[in-house]
C-alpha positions as CSV (number, residue, x, y, z in Angstrom):
1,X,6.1,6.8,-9.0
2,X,8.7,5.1,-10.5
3,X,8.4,2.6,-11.7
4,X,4.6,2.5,-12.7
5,X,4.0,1.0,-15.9
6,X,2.9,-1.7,-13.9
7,X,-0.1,0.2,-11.8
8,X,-3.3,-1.0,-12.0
9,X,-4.7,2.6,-10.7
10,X,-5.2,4.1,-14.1
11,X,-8.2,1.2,-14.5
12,X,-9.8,1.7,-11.8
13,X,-9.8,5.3,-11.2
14,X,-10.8,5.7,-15.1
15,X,-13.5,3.0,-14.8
16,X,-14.6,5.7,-11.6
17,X,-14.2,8.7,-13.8
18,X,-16.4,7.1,-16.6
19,X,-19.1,5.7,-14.1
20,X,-19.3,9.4,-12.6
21,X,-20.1,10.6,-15.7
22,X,-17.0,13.2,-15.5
23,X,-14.9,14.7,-17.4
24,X,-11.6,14.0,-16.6
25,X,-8.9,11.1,-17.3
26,X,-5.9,9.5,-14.7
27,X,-2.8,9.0,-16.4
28,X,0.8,7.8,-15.1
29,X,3.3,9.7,-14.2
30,X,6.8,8.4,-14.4
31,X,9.1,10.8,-12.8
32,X,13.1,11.9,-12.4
33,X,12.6,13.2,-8.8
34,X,10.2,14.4,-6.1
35,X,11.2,18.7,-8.1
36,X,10.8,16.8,-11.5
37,X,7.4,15.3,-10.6
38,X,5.5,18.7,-9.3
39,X,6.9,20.9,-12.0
40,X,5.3,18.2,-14.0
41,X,2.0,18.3,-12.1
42,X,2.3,22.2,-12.2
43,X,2.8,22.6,-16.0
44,X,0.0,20.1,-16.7
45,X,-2.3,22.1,-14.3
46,X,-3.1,18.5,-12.9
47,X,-6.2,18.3,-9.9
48,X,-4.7,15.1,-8.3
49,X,-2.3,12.6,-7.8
50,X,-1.7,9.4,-6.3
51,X,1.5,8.6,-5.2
52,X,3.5,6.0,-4.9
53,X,7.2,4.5,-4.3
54,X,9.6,6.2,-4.1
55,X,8.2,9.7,-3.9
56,X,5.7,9.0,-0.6
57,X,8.0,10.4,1.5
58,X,10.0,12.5,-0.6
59,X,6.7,14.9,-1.8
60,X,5.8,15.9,2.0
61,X,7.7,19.5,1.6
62,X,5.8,20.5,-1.3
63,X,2.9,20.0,0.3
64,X,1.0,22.8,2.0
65,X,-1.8,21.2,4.3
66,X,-1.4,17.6,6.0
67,X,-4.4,15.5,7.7
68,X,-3.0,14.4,11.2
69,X,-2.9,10.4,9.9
70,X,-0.3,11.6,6.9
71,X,1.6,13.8,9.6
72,X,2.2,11.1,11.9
73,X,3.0,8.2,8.9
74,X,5.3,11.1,7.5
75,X,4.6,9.8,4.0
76,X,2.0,10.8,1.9
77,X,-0.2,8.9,-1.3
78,X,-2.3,10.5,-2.4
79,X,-2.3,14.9,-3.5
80,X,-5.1,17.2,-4.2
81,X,-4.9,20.9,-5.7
82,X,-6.8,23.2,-3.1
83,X,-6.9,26.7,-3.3
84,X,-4.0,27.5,-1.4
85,X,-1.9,25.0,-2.7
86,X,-1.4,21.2,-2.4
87,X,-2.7,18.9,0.4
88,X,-2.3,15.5,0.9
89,X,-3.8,12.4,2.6
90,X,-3.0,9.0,3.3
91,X,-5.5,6.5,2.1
92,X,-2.9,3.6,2.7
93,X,-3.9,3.3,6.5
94,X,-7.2,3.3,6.4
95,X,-7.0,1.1,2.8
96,X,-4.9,-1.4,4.9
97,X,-7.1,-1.8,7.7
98,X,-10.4,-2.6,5.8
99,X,-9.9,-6.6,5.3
100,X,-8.2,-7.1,8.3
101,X,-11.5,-5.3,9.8
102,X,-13.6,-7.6,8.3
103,X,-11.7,-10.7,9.9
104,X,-12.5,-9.2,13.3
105,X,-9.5,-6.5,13.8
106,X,-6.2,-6.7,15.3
107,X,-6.3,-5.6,18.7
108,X,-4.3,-7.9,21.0
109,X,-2.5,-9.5,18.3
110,X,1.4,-9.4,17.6
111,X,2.2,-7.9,14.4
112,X,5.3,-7.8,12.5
113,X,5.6,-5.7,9.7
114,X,8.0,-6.9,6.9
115,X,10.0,-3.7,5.4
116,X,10.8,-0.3,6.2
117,X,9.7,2.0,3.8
118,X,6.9,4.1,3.1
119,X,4.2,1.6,3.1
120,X,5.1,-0.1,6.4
121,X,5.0,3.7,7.6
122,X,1.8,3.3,7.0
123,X,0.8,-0.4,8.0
124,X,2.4,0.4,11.5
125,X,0.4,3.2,12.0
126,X,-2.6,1.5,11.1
127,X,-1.6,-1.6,13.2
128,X,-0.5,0.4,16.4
129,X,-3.8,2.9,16.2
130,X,-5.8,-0.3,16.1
131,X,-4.9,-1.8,19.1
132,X,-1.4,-4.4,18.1
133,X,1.6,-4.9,19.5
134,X,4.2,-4.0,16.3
135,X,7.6,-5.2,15.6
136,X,9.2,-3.8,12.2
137,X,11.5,-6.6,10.9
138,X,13.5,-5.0,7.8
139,X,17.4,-5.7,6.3
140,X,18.0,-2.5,7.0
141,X,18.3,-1.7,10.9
142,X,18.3,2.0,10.6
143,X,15.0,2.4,8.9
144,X,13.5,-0.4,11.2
145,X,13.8,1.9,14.0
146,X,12.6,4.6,12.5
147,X,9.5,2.9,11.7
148,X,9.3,1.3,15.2
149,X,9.9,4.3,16.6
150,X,6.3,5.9,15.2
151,X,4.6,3.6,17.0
152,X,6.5,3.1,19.9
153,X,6.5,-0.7,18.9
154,X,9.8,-3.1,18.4
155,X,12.7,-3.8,16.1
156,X,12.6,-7.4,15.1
157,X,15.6,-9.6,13.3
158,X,15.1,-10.6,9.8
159,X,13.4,-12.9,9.5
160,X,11.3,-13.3,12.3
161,X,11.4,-16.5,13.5
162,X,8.3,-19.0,13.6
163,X,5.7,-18.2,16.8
164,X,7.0,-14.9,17.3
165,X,3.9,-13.1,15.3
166,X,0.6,-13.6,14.9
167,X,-0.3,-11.4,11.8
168,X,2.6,-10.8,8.9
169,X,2.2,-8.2,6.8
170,X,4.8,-7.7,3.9
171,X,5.2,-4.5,2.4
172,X,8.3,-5.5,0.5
173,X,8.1,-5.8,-3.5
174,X,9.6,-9.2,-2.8
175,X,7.1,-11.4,-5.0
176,X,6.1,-9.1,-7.3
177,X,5.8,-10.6,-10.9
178,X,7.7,-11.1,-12.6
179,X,9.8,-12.9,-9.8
180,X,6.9,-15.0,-8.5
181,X,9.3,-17.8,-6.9
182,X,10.4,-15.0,-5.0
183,X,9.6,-14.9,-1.1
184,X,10.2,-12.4,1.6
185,X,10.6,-14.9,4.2
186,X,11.8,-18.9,4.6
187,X,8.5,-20.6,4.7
188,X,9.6,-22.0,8.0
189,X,9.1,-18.5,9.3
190,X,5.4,-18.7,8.5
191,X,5.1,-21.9,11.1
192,X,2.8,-21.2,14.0
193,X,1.4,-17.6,12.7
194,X,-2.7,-17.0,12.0
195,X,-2.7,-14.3,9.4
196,X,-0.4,-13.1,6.9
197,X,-0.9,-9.9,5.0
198,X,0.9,-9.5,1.2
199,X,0.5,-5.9,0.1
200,X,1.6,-7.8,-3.6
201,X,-1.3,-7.6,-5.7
202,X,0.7,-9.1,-9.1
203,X,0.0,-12.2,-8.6
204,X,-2.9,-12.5,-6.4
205,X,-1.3,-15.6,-5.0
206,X,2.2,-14.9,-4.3
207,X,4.8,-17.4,-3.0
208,X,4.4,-15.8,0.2
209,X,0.7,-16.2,0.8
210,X,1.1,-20.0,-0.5
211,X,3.7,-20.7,1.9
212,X,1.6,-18.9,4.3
213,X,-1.3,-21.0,3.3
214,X,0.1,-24.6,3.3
215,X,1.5,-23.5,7.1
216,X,-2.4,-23.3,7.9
217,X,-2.0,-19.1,8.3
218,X,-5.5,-17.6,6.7
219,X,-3.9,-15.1,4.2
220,X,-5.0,-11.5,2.7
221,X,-4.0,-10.2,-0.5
222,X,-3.0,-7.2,-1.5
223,X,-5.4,-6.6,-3.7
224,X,-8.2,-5.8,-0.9
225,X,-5.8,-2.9,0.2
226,X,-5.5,-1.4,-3.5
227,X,-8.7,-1.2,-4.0
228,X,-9.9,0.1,-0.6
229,X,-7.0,2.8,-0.4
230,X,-8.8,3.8,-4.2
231,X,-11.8,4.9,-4.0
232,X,-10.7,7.0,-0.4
233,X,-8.7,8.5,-3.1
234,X,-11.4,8.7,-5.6
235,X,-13.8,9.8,-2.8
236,X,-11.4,13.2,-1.6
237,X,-10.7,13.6,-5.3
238,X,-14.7,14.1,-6.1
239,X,-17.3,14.0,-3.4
240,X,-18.6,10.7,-4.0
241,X,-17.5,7.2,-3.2
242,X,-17.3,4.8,-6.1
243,X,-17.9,1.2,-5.8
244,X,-15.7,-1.2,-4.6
245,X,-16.9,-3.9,-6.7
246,X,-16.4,-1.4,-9.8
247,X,-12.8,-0.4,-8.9
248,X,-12.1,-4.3,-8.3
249,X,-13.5,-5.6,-11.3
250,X,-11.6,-3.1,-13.2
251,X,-8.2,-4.2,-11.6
252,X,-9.0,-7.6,-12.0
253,X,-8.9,-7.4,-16.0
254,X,-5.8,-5.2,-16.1
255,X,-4.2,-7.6,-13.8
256,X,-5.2,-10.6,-16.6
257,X,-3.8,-8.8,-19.5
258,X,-0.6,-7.9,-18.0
259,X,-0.3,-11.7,-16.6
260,X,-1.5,-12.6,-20.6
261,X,1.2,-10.3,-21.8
262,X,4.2,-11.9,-19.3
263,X,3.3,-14.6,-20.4
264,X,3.5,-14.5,-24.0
């Protein structure tokens, strides 16, 4: 990606590796371009990748075989090296789905998606396959209804306005530390809503899901997602499935030092 410095994936997939008994390391990447970053991955004769913004849509044509889930998001996170070239998955769906799963699902429910870009390819996908009604509510119309279009769902104005959504789910970087006043959304927006989603992990509690919180919405992090979407990774990357627990204590400490070092 780029920027990644900030990527908590190098902890967990390392604390994986290390558990696994394997030998092999997970570095970052910080790339130029979708060209610069697979001549990199070429040269360095690397097995996989995760990938993030802004290279999850941009890396589909270099790709050689595509599960049906990336296919229809038409962005991709995560690469492996088969033998006739590279393949990729999207753990994102499947990663975004798990907590909202274990709340009772979303089927029914009206769900706006905050954002247009290659995670709320994903979120919408995951939302629409499961049963909600979606509405993609982004600055940027264009994009909007390309996303909506997926899905066959809406395109909402920005913001939404109060009572018009049950579930939020922001996939904007609004939030992200170290802008922590920072919100997507007025917190009047957030009146009248049950559940709102921040794919923010840094902070855990972001302005957002405070807001969200003192408006009486139950809230998710984006955390949950992080660590779910991992070890899918780790799992096509290796055979095995690591812990959950594992991957989230290691994210959990990385997350603490790099709040220790903003804050020093």
């Amino acid at each position: 990606g780029k920027p990644i410095g900030h990527s908590l994936s190098p902890h967990m997939h390392n604390a994986g590796l290390d558990a696994a008994g394997l030998d092999a390391v997970y570095v970052p990447f910080e790339a130029t371009d979708a060209d610069d970053l697979m001549a990199l991955i070429t040269a360095l004769n690397v097995a996989g990748l995760s990938v993030t913004a802004p290279f999850k849509e941009q890396l589909l044509p270099h790709l050689a075989q595509l599960d049906d889930v990336t296919r229809q998001v038409g962005a991709v996170n995560t690469l492996r090296r088969d033998a006739d070239g590279w393949s990729g998955r999207n753990t994102d769906v499947p990663g975004f789905l798990a907590p909202l799963a274990a709340d009772g699902g979303v089927a029914g429910l009206r769900a706006t998606v905050l954002g247009a870009g290659g995670s709320a390819r994903a979120v919408a996908v995951g939302l629409a396959t499961q049963g909600a009604e979606v509405t993609v509510s982004a600055r940027r119309g264009e994009r909007a209804t390309a996303v909506a279009k997926l899905v066959k769902g809406h395109v909402g104005i920005f913001p939404p306005p109060p009572g018009s959504w049950d579930l939020l789910v922001n996939t904007t970087p609004t939030g992200t530390a170290p802008q922590v006043s920072d919100s997507p959304v007025p917190a009047e927006t957030l009146r009248g809503g049950r559940i709102v989603y921040d794919l923010v992990y840094n902070p855990r509690r972001t302005r957002l899901l405070q807001d969200a919180a003192d408006a009486g919405c139950h809230t998710i992090g984006g955390l949950d997602m992080l660590v779910a979407q991992a070890v899918r990774q780790f799992e096509w990357w290796c055979g095995s499935r690591p812990s959950s627990e594992l991957f989230k204590t290691a994210a959990l400490a990385a997350l603490g030092a790099q709040v220790e070092e903003q804050g020093a």
